[in-house]
Structure formats: C-alpha cells, structure tokens
KOLVEXBA-696440 format. One record per residue (C-alpha): x, y, z. Coordinates in steps of 0.2 Angstrom, whole numbers, padded with zeros to 4 digits, always signed. Each point is the difference from the previous one (the first is absolute). Example, Ala and Ser with C-alpha at 12.3 -4.5 7.8 and 13.67 -1.06 7.14 Angstrom:
residues 2
+0062-0022+0039+0006+0017-0003
end
This chain:
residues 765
-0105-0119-0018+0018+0002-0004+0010-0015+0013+0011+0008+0014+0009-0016+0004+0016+0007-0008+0003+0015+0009-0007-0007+0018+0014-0016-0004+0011+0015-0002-0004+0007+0015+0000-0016+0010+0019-0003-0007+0004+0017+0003-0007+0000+0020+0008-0019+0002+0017+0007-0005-0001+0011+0012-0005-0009+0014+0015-0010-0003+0014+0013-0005-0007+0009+0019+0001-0018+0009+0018-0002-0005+0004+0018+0002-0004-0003+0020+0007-0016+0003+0017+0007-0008+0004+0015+0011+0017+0006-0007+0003+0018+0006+0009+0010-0014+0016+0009+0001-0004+0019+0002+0015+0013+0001+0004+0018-0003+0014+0007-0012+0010+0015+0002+0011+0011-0005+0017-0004+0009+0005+0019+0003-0015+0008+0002-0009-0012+0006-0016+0004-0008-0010-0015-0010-0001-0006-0015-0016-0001-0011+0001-0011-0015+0015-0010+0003-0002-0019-0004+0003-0014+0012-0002-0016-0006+0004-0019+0006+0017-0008-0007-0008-0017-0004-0018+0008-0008+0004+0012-0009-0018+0000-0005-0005+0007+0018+0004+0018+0002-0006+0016+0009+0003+0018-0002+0003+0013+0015-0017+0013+0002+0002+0017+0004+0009-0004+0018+0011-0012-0006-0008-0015+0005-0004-0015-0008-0009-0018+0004+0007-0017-0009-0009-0016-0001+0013-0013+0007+0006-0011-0016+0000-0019+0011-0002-0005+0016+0014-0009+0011+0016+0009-0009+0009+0016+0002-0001+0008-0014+0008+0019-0011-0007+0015-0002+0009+0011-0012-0006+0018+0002+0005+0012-0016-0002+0021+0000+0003+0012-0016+0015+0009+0004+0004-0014+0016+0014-0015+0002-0012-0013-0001-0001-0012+0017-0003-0019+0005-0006-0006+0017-0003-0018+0007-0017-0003+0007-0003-0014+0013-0016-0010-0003-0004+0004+0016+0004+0017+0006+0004+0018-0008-0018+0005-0001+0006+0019-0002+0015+0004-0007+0009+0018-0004+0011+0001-0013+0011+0017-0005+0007+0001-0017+0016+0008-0004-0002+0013-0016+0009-0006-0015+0006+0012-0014-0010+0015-0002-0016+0004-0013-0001+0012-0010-0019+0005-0006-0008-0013-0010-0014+0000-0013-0009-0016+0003-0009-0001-0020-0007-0016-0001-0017-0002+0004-0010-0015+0009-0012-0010-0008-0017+0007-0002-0008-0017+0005+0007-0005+0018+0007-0016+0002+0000+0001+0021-0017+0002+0002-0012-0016+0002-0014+0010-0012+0001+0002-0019+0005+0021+0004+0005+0013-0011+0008+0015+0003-0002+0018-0007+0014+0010+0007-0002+0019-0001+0014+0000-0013-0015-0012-0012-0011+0015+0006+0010+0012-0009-0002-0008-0017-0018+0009-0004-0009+0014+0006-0006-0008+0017-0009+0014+0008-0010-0012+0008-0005-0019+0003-0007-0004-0015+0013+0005-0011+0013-0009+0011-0003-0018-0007+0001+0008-0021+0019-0011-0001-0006-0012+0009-0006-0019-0009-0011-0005+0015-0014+0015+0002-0009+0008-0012-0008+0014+0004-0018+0005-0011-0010+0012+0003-0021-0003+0005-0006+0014-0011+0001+0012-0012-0005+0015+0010+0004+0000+0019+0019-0006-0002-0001-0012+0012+0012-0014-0002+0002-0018+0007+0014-0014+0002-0001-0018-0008+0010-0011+0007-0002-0020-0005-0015+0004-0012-0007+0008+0017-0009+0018+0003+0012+0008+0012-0014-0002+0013+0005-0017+0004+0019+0005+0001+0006+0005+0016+0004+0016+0000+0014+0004+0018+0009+0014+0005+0016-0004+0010-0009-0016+0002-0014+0007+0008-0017-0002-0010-0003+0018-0009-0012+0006-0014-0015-0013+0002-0019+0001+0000-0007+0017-0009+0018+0005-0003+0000-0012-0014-0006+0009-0014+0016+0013+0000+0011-0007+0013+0015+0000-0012+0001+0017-0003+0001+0003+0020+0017-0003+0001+0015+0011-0008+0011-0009-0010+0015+0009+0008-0005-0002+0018+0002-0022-0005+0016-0007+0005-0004-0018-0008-0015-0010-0006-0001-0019+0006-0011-0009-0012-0005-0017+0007-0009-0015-0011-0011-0010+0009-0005-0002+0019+0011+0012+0009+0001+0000+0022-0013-0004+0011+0006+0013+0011-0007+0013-0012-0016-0006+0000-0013-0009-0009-0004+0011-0015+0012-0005-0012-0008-0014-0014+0016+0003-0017+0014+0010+0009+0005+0011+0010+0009+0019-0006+0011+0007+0014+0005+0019-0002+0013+0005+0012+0001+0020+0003+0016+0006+0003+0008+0001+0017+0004+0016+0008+0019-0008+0006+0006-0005-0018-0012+0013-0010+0008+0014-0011+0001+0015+0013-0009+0011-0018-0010-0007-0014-0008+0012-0011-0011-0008-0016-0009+0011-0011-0009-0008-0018-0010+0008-0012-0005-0009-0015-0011+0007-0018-0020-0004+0007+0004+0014+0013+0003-0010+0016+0013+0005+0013+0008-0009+0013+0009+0006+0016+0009-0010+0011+0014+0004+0016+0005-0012+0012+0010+0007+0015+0009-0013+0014+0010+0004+0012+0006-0007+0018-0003+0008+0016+0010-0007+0009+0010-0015+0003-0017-0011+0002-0013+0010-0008-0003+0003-0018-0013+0007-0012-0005+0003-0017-0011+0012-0007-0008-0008-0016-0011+0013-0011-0011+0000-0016-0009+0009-0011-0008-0002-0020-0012+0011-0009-0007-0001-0018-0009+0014-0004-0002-0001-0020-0014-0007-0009+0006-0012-0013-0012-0010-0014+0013-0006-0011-0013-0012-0009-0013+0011-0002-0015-0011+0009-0004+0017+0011+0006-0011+0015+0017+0005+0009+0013-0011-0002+0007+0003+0020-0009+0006+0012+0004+0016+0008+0007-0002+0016+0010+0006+0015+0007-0009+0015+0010+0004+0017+0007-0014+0008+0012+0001+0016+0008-0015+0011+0011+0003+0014+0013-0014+0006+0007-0003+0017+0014-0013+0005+0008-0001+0018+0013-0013+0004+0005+0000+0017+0017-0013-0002-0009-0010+0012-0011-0011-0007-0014+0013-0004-0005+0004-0017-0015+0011-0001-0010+0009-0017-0014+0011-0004-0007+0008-0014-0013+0013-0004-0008+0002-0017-0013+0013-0009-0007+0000-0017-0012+0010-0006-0006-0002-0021-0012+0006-0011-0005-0007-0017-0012+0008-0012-0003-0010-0018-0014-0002-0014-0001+0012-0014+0008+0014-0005-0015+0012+0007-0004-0008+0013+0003+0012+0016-0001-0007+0017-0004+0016+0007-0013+0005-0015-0013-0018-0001-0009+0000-0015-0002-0013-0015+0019-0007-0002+0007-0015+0007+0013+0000+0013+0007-0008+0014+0007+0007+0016+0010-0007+0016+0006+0008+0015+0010-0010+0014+0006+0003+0015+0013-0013+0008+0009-0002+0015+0012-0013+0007+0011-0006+0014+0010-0016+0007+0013-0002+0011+0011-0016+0002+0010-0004+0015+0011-0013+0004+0010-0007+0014+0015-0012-0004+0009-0009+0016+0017+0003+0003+0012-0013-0006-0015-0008-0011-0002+0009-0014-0013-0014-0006-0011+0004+0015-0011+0016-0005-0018+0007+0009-0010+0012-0011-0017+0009+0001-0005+0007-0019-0014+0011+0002-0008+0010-0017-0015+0009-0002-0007+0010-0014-0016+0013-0007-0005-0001-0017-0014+0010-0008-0006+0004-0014-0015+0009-0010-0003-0005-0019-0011+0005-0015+0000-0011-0016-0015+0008-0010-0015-0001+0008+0004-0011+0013+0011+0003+0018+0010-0014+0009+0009+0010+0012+0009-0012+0017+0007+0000+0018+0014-0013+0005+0007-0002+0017+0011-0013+0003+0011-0004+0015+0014-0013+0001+0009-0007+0016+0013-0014-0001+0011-0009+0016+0014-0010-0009+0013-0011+0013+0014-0008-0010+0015-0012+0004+0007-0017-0002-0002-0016+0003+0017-0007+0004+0011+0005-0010-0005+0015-0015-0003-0014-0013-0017-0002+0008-0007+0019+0004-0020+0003+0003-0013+0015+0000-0015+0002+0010-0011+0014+0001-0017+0007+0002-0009+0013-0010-0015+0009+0000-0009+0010-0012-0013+0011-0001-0009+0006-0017-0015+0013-0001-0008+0002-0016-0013+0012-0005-0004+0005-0018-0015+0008-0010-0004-0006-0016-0013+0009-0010-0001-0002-0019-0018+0006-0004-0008-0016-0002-0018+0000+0006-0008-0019+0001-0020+0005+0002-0003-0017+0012+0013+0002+0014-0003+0013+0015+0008+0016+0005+0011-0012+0014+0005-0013-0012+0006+0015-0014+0010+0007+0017+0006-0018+0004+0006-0002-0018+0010+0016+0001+0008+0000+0015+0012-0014+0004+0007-0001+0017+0012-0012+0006+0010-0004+0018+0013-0012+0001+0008-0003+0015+0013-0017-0002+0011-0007+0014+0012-0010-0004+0017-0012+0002+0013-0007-0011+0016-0009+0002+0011-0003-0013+0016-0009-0001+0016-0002-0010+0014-0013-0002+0016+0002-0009+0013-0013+0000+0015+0012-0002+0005-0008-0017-0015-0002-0012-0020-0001+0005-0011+0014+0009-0017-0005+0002-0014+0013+0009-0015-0005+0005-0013+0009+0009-0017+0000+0006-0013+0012+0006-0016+0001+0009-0013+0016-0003-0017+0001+0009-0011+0011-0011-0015+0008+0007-0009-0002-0016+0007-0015-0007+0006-0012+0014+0016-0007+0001+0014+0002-0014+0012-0012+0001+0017+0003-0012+0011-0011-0004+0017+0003-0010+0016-0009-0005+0015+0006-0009+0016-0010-0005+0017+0005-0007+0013-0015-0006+0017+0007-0009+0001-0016-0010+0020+0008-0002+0009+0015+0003-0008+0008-0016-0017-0008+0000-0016+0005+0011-0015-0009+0000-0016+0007+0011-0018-0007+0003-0014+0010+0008-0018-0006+0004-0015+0008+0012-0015+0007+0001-0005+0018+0002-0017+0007+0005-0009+0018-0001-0013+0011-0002-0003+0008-0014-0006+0017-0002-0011+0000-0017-0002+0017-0006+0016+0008+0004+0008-0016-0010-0010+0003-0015+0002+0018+0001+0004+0001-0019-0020-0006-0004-0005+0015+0007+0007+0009-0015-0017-0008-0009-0018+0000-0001+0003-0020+0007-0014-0002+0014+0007-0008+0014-0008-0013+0008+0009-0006+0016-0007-0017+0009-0005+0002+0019+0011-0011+0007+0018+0000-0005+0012-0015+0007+0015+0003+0005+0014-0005-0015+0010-0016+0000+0013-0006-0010+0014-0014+0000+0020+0006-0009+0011-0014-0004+0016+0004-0011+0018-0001+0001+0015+0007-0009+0016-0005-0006+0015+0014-0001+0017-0003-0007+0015+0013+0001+0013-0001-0015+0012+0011-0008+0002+0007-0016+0016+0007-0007+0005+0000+0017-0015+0009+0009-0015-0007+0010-0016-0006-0009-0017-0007+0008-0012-0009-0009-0017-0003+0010-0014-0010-0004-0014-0001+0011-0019-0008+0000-0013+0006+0012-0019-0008+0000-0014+0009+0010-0017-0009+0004-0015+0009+0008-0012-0008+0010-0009+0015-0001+0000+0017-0008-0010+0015-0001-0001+0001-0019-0004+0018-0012-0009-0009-0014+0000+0013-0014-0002-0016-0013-0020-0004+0003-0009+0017-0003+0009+0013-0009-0010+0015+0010+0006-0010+0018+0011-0003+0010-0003-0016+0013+0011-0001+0014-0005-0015+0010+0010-0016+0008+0008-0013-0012-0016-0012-0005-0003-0017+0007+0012-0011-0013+0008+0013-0007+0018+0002-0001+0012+0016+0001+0019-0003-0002+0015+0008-0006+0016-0010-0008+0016+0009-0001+0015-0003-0010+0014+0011+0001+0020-0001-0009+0012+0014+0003+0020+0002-0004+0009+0014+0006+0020+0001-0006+0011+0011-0004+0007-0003-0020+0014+0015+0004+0007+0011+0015-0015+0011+0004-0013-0006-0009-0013-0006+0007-0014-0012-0008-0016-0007+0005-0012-0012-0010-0014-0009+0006-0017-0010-0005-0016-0002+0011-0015-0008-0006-0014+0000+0009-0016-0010+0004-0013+0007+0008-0018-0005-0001-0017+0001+0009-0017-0007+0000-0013+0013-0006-0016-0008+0000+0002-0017-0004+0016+0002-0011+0018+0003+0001+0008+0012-0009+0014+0009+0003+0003+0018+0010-0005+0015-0008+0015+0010-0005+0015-0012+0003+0014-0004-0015+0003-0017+0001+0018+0003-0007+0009+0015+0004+0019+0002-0005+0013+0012+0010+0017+0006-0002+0010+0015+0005+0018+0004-0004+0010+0013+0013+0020+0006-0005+0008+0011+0012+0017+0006-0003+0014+0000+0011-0006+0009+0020-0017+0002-0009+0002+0016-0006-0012-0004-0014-0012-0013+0000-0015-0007-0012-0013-0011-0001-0012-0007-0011-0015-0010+0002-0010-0010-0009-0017-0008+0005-0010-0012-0013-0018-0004+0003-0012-0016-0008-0017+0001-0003-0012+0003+0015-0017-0004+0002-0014+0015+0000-0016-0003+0011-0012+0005-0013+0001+0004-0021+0004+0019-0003-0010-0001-0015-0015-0004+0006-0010+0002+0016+0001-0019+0004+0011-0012-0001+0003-0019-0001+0000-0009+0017-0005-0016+0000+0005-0005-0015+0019-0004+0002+0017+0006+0004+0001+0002-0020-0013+0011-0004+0007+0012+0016+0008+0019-0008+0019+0002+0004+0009+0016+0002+0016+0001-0015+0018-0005+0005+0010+0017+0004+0018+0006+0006+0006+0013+0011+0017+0007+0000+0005+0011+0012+0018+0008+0002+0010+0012+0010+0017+0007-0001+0008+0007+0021+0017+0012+0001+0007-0002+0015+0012+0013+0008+0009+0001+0016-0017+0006+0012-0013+0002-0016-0008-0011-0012-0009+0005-0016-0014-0011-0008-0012+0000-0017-0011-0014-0005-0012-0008-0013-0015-0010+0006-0009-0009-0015+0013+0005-0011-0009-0007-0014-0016+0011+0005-0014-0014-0001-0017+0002+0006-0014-0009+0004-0013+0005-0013-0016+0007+0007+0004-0007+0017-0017+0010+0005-0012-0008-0006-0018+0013-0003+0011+0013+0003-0014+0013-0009-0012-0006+0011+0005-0003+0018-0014-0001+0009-0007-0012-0011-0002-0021+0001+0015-0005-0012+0015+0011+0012+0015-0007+0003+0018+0005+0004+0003-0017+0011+0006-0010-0015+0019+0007+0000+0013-0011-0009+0011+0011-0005+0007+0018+0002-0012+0016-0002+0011+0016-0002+0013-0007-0011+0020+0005+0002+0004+0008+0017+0018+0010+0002+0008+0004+0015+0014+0008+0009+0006+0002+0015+0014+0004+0014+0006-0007+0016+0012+0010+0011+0007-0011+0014+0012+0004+0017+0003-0020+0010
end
C-alpha cells in the first residue's frame, strides 16, 4: 500500500500554519485605513486610482468602482504617508495618525488633459497576483483559431490537449496533468457546470464567442468550490452583460460542410439592470469518408444552444445575477448508409440531448467595508439524453441542484481575510444501459438491475477557508471542508496553497490537497462504446480518492526590451482509489472496477514553457510537458492507454500595428503512446512487460490562421493539420462492424486529414 505519511505531514503543516497565522491575526487587531477618492469638480469617485503608503511602498490599493479603497496599515505606533495617484490627476500626500483617520476623503485636482490612448502592451498570460499556478486565455488568445466552441479553445494553449474518444461519434475530452478531463474541474463563473452525464460532450456546450476568458488552474483549486476537483480546476467566464460588445455576429464554415452561427446581443436597461442575449447554432449536414473505411469521418449533427444573462447593481451594496440556458443536439454517425430513420444492417450511432440550466448569484457587501461581502449561489440543471452505438442504447437523465451561503471579511486588518460557507447539493441519476448481452445464469431482476443504474446524492456541507498576505511578499490559503455523503459518509477536504515572490521578478508557488468524487463509469468511457468491448462493471463502486502535491516556479524577464515568462511547474497525483477501465487483460472487455488491493494509480507531470516576445508584435510560445501516468491492471503497472509521454508545443503570433492583420501558427509534437492491445492481432501482450506493449508513432500537427481586421469587421481563413496526417485505419474491422474484432476507441491521431476554414466577425461595443 502506497504510504500517505507525506501528504497527511503536508496537511498537518499546512492546518498548524494556519492555526497560528489566525491566532496572531486576532491578538493584532489593527483596523485599516479605508477612504474614498473623488473627483474635485464633480465630485464623482474614482475607480482605479492607486493609494499607497509613503514608507511601504510595497502595500497598495486600488479604488473599486465607487472609489473606495481598504489599506493595510504599514506599522503600529507611528503616523505614517499615503500618497494617492490618479491618471490625468495632481497626485496628493496626507498624514495618517496611528491612531485615528479611520475614513478619509480625498478630492484630487485634474492635471493636464488626455487625449485617447491605446494601451498595447498585454499582461502576462500566467498571473503573478494570484496564490494558484493560473493561466489566462483572454478572448483576444480565443481569436487565434477557429474557436467555435470549448474544445477548440485550448488549440494555442501548451497546458490542455484536447483528443478525441472515437472515431465516429465526435466526442472530445480535455487532458490536463496526464488526466481525463473527468478529473478536471470544470466551473462556469466559478460556479460548478458541465459535470456527471454531461461529460462525454460537455466541451462542445459552450460557444466559443459567448467566453470572455479561460482560467486554467494546476493543482487543488478553492474549497469553496467544492470537492470534486483531484488535477485542476478550468474556470470559463461568460461575458458580462455591462462590459459586453452591444453586437457580435460570428459566422464559420469550413470544407467537411459544417457551419457555425453565433450572435451575442448586450445591452443595459437601465442604470442598474443589464443583459445579454447569447445565441448559437451549428449544423453539418454532408457525409464525408475521406479514407474510404465506409465509416464517416464526423458525425452529422445540429445543435441550438441559447443563454440569457441578467446583472443588476443597485450602487448600494447589492449585486445580483441570473442566467437561463437551453441546448438542444442531435448527433447521427457510423457508416455511410446507415439511416437513423431507415434500421437495417449498417452500423451507426445516434444522440439526441436536451439541456437546460440556470444559477443566480447574489451578494451583499457592507457599506464602508468592502471586504465584508454575504452571498447565496444557487445552480440547477436537467441533462438528458437518448444514445444508440450499434446494437446497444445508453440513453441518461441528470438532475442536479447546487446551493451555496458564503460570509467573508477580515480579521483585523485585510492582511488576514476568511470564508465560511455552507453548501448543499443534490444529484439524481438514472441511466439505462442495454448492450445485448444475454448471460444464461442471472434472472430477469438481476439483467434489469445490471441495466439500470440509479443514483441519489444528497451532500451537506461546510467549509472555511482562509488567506494571509503580508503586504510585501508571502500569501498562503489554506482551507478546509466538511461534506456528509448519504452514500459514503463523511468527506473531509483538506487544501493549502502558497505564493512567496522570492524578488520583484520571481514567483514561486506550492499547492497540496486532496479531492474526492464519484465517478460515473459509462459516460466516462463513452469512447469504448464505439466497440464490440463487453463491459463488465463491478457492483460496488468506491468513491475516488486521490492526494495532488506540486508547485511551480515563474520568473518575468524581458527580451529586447519586452516582457518574457518562463514557468516550470511539477504536479504529482496519488489515488487511494480509482475506478479503473481496464481494456489491457482481455481484448474483447472492458472491466471497470475499483483500483485493486496493492495496486497503484498515479500520474507525474512535468511541464516547461517560455513565452517572449523576440520583436514588436510577435508573439512566441514554446513549451515541453512530459508525462507520467500509470496504473495497476491486474497485478502490473503499465502505463495509460493513449498518453504521449513527451509532447512538444510552440506557436508564433505577429500582429501589425492596431491589429489590422494578425497570424498565427501552431505547432504540436507528439511521442510514442501506448495502445491497449496489438492491431495486428486479436491479442496482445499483457503480462509480459512494459517492453513488449505496442506504441502509436510520433506525429505533428500544425495548424495556422491568418485575421484582417478593419474598423467593425474581421476576416479570417485557416489550416488545421496543415500537413494533412492521418491516423491509419483508426477503425479497426471496419468491413465488419458487428463482429468481435471492432474498434474505433484506439484514436491517436487525426481521422479526416486537412481541415480549412473561413470565417467573419462583425462587432458594434
């Protein structure tokens, strides 16, 4: 059994810390200076002016929207200088006694006047403000590729790789630290989105153009977003209705016969209320067999997807949101002949979904603290579906409901600020499984148990998280929650993450917790149903466990006198238990059971990543990952099915002066990965060594796309797989579909070759 002693030492250091850092915060009860600047004439505030103390120049604050700000007090027993600086103001000094001004209000005096300015520069894809290793994809990265929806967002990005489960139903996942995406928590607007049954083809749920930015976390993210999350966290952020373009029209077409249509519409309402109206719609409608195997290379498809957004401010305190969503899909694949409506001897595979979601977040901040906030989060959402994969049918109903209660303030003085919440939630699963497998000793009630799965969770829970920042160079954020499972008893989470900017250019970060969840077998091996693989799930399923340690270290330089980051981060998973898909022990099964007594499932990850720019406007990215992942399959360790252990990235971006034309090219570099069974024969080699094991060939993938810009429209063309390589016979008994050696699950590389593109934006702000 693999020791814990590490991580729970970890753990105990992290919690000690803690209980410390919190002891000292209340015996040192410092209140900070809070104020409001204005505008000396009108008298209106000042959002983003910077006020910062005369003797720590490391301790600063910026103005909100009001024009309030809250400052840590540099030293006790002294009066001290706040120096408060405005674009386009005379700059002011004020003496603060140690012992009174709690409030002050300043008015600033306007300097020279601005003309318009053009602020090109850009910030640092990896933050260096925020105590996680994050990075940042701003809807400017979003436009370098096609981006019609998720899972082509991350395509110029080194961290994600996106792969595809089959070779027929198009569904595609995320990997993120040698991970399935199923272990990645997935948020929208921080709220927990596209889980459960939704996994399969969650990433093609959410338009690219409705995305305002990607947060991509490594390692244990908040406790206050739950449990789930065991490798990272992926943050999408929709745009708001208040800073939204007013028209966004997106229309993309590329040479397999696939269209997209996308309008976003935001407009405010008033003075408080604002919304925005975000709609989508794709169809492909042509039958395409590029290779000649008698299978599609896409299915055909259509989908209608719809979220409205709602935002009132009330400039007192009150900050509420809502939004409504609706999606409805239908996927039909297999061979050429195949007709949905007309059943007969063809292979082919159907889906239809129907989705519906909602949330709203509101929030209460105090007058005159602005570190004092109340929220309730509240989400909910319907996801069904009906499937056909051949001759067997997995069709699925989700319902999920999310409440949250989140009080946060300070204790002391805003160096020392805590979270404390409750949450509940509530999942109800149902789905129907039935893949024609008749066993002659079990009875007509255990072939309907086998079948149909059913599932009720109901899990209350609290968390408390809290986070110390010492004005100058350290934040640490540790956190700890407490679930009560009906079905699995208590969960209990801890997490700790720590920031130290060694100097002003150098960021070093640690991160170590545990995560917990339950996994949901079929829908995450959806890809094996593409396959005459039996599948042979265990009764009982434990929940999954797993232990993340890892850390990072950043540092920010320039070259010929522009910003550089280079980044290299390690990040080490453990499972105390998984629910394993072993396709290595039997070439005509699939077993999903839990990790076996002794047995080890880890994954290792190592990644190196440089971003600079050589030149004005020229943008480069180069990076390395290498990846460890292994598991126990019956009684040895080998390593995951379908994972490069080396994988090469770079991508090179030049935009002329107010992007009026911008290009990009990418290129993506795959090792050798290992295949679950010998293509050339019906069995393979398990058991005799990772040696003897059949690998798929190193590849690359270059992708490219060149943008004209003018004053409201934007033209683009692109290249994906410029080279046009394909995966050889990615079906495997193709001629015979129905028969025992059928398979389109082992995908390593592309199936329909070159893809072109072209598309238009047309945009009003």
């Amino acid at each position: 059994m693999q020791s814990t002693v590490g991580p729970r030492l970890t753990a105990t250091l992290g919690l000690l810390v803690l209980s410390s850092a919190a002891a000292w915060a209340q015996s040192s009860p410092i209140a900070p200076v809070q104020g409001q600047i204005t505008d000396a004439v009108a008298g209106s505030p000042l959002p983003g002016a910077v006020v910062r103390w005369l003797e720590a120049a490391d301790a600063a604050a910026t103005t909100d929207a009001t024009g309030k700000f809250t400052l840590v007090r540099p030293a006790r027993g002294a009066a001290s200088h706040l120096i408060i600086n405005s674009l386009g103001y005379k700059a002011d000094t004020l003496t603060i006694e140690a012992t009174s001004q709690a409030f002050v209000r300043v008015a600033l005096r306007r300097s020279v006047e601005l003309g318009e300015v053009k602020i090109e520069e850009r910030a640092p894809a990896y933050s260096s403000l925020t105590p996680t290793n994050t990075q940042v994809i701003t809807s400017r990265d979003l436009t370098k590729s096609a981006c019609c929806n998720l899972a082509e967002s991350f395509e110029t990005n080194a961290a994600v790789e996106v792969s595809t489960t089959d070779a027929v139903s198009g569904a595609k996942q995320i990997q993120l630290l040698g991970l399935d995406g199923a272990y990645s928590l997935l948020t929208v607007d921080n709220l927990p989105a596209l889980r459960g049954l939704a996994t399969p083809y969650r990433l093609s749920y959410l338009s690219g153009t409705w995305i305002e930015g990607i947060d991509i976390i490594k390692g244990m993210g908040s406790v206050v977003n739950g449990y789930e999350s065991i490798s990272d966290q992926v943050n999408v952020r929709l745009k708001e209705p208040e800073k939204a373009e007013r028209l966004l029209f997106n229309a993309y077409g590329n040479d397999l016969g696939k269209f997209d249509l996308n309008l976003n519409l935001a407009t405010p309402l008033s003075a408080k209320v604002s919304t925005a109206l975000l709609l989508h719609s794709d169809h492909l409608g042509r039958r395409v067999d590029r290779n000649k195997d008698g299978f599609l290379d896409l299915p055909l498809a259509t989908q209608y997807n719809v979220f409205n957004k709602w935002k009132y401010k009330s400039g007192t305190g009150i900050v509420s949101e809502l939004g409504l969503g609706a999606l409805r899909e239908t996927r039909e694949g297999g061979q050429v002949d195949f007709r949905q409506d007309k059943p007969g001897s063809f292979y082919g595979t159907t889906l239809s979904t129907n989705r519906y979601t909602g949330f709203s977040k509101t929030s209460y901040t105090w007058p005159g603290r602005p570190y004092q906030s109340l929220g309730l989060l509240l989400s909910g959402t319907s996801h069904a579906f009906d499937s056909g994969y051949g001759i067997r049918t997995y069709d699925g109903t989700q319902r999920t409901g999310l409440a949250t209660l989140l009080f946060q303030s300070v204790l002391g003085t805003t160096a020392h600020t805590y979270r404390l919440g409750l949450s509940y939630l509530h999942d109800n699963y149902a789905e129907v499984f039935k893949d024609g497998f008749i066993y002659p000793t079990e009875t007509t009630a255990e072939r309907y148990a086998r079948e149909h799965r059913t599932r009720n969770e109901r899990v209350p829970g609290a968390f408390a998280e809290y986070t110390y920042q010492n004005a100058k160079n350290l934040t640490l954020v540790g956190g700890l929650r407490l679930d009560r499972h009906n079905l699995y008893g208590w969960v209990l989470t801890p997490r700790l993450n720590v920031k130290l900017d060694a100097t002003a250019n150098t960021v070093l970060r640690l991160a170590a917790g545990t995560g917990f969840r339950t996994a949901n077998p079929i829908a995450e091996n959806s890809g094996m149903l593409v396959s005459s693989r039996e599948f042979v799930i265990d009764y009982y399923l434990r929940p999954e466990r797993a232990w993340n340690v890892g850390g990072s270290f950043t540092q920010y330089f320039t070259v010929a006198g522009h910003p550089a980051t280079f980044i290299t981060d390690y990040y080490h998973t453990e499972f105390q238990n998984q629910v394993v898909a072993d396709a290595y022990s039997a070439p005509t099964l699939l077993q999903i059971g839990n990790l076996e007594p002794g047995g080890r499932s880890f994954s290792r990850s190592l990644q190196t990543e440089v971003q600079f720019e050589p030149v004005k406007g020229l943008q480069t990215k180069l990076a390395y990952k290498y990846l460890d992942v292994r598991t126990t399959y019956a009684g040895e360790l080998l390593p995951k099915a379908l994972t490069p252990r080396h994988r090469v990235f770079a991508n090179v971006g030049y935009a002329t002066a107010f992007d009026k034309w911008r290009a990009d090219l990418t290129l993506q570099w795959f090792g050798q990965r290992p295949l679950a069974h010998n293509p050339g024969s019906i069995g393979h080699e398990h058991g005799t060594g990772t040696t003897t094991l059949n690998y798929a060939p190193r590849y690359a993938l270059l992708n490219t796309q060149v943008t004209r810009a003018f004053k409201r429209w934007e033209v683009y063309v692109g290249v994906e797989n410029l080279t046009n390589y394909r995966q050889p016979d990615p079906i495997m008994g193709a001629y015979a579909p129905f028969g025992p050696t059928f398979d389109a699950a082992m995908i390593w590389g592309p199936t329909y070759g070159r893809l072109t593109y072209a598309g238009l934006r047309f945009k009003i702000e």
